[in-house]
C-alpha positions as CSV (number, residue, x, y, z in Angstrom):
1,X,146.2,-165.0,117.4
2,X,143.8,-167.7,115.9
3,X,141.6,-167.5,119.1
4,X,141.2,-163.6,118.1
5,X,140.0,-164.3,115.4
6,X,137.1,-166.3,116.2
7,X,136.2,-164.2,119.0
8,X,135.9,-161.5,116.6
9,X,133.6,-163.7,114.4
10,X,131.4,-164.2,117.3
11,X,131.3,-160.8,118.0
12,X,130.2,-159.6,115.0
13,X,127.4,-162.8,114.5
14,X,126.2,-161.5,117.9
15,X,126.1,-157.9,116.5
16,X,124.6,-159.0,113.2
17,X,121.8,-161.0,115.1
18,X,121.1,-158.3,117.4
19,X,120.2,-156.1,114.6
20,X,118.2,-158.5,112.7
21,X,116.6,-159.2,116.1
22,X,116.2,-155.3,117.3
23,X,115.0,-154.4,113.5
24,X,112.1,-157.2,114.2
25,X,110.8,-155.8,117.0
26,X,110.6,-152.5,116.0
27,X,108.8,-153.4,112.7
28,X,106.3,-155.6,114.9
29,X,105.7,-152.2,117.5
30,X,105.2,-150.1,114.7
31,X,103.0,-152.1,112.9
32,X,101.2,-154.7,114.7
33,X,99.2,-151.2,116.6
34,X,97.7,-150.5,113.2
35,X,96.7,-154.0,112.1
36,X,94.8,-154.4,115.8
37,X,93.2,-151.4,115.3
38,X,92.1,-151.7,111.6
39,X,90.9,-155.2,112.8
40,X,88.9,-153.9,116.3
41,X,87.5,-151.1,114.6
42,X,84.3,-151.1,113.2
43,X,83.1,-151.0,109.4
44,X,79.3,-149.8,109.9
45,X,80.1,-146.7,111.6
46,X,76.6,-144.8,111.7
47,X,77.4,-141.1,110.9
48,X,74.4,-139.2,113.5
49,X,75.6,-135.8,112.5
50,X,72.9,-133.6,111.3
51,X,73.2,-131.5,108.2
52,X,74.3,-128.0,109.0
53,X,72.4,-126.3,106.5
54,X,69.2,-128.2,108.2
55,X,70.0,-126.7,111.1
56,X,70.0,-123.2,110.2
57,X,67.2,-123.3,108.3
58,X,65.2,-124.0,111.4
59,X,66.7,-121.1,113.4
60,X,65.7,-118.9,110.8
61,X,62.4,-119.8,111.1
């Protein structure tokens, strides 16, 4: 009966690991997308986008 016992210590170390383990890489795959991407993507984005009210102005005429 004392074997049982530590086989279901061991069991539920295993358990208790693979959840700390499993709740690592989920926080790394939902997070570690958004910090590459913040730090890939460019600050001095040039806006090229004309004014709309430009652009009627000139059909008008």
């Amino acid at each position: 009966m004392n074997s049982n016992s530590q086989s279901a210590n061991t069991d539920t170390y295993s358990q208790r690991l693979a959840d700390i383990v499993g709740t690592a890489i989920a926080l790394l795959t939902l997070t570690l997308p958004v910090f590459v991407i913040a730090h890939y993507s460019s600050t001095n984005v040039q806006n090229n986008q004309q004014p709309l009210i430009q652009n009627l102005q000139r059909n008008q005429d």
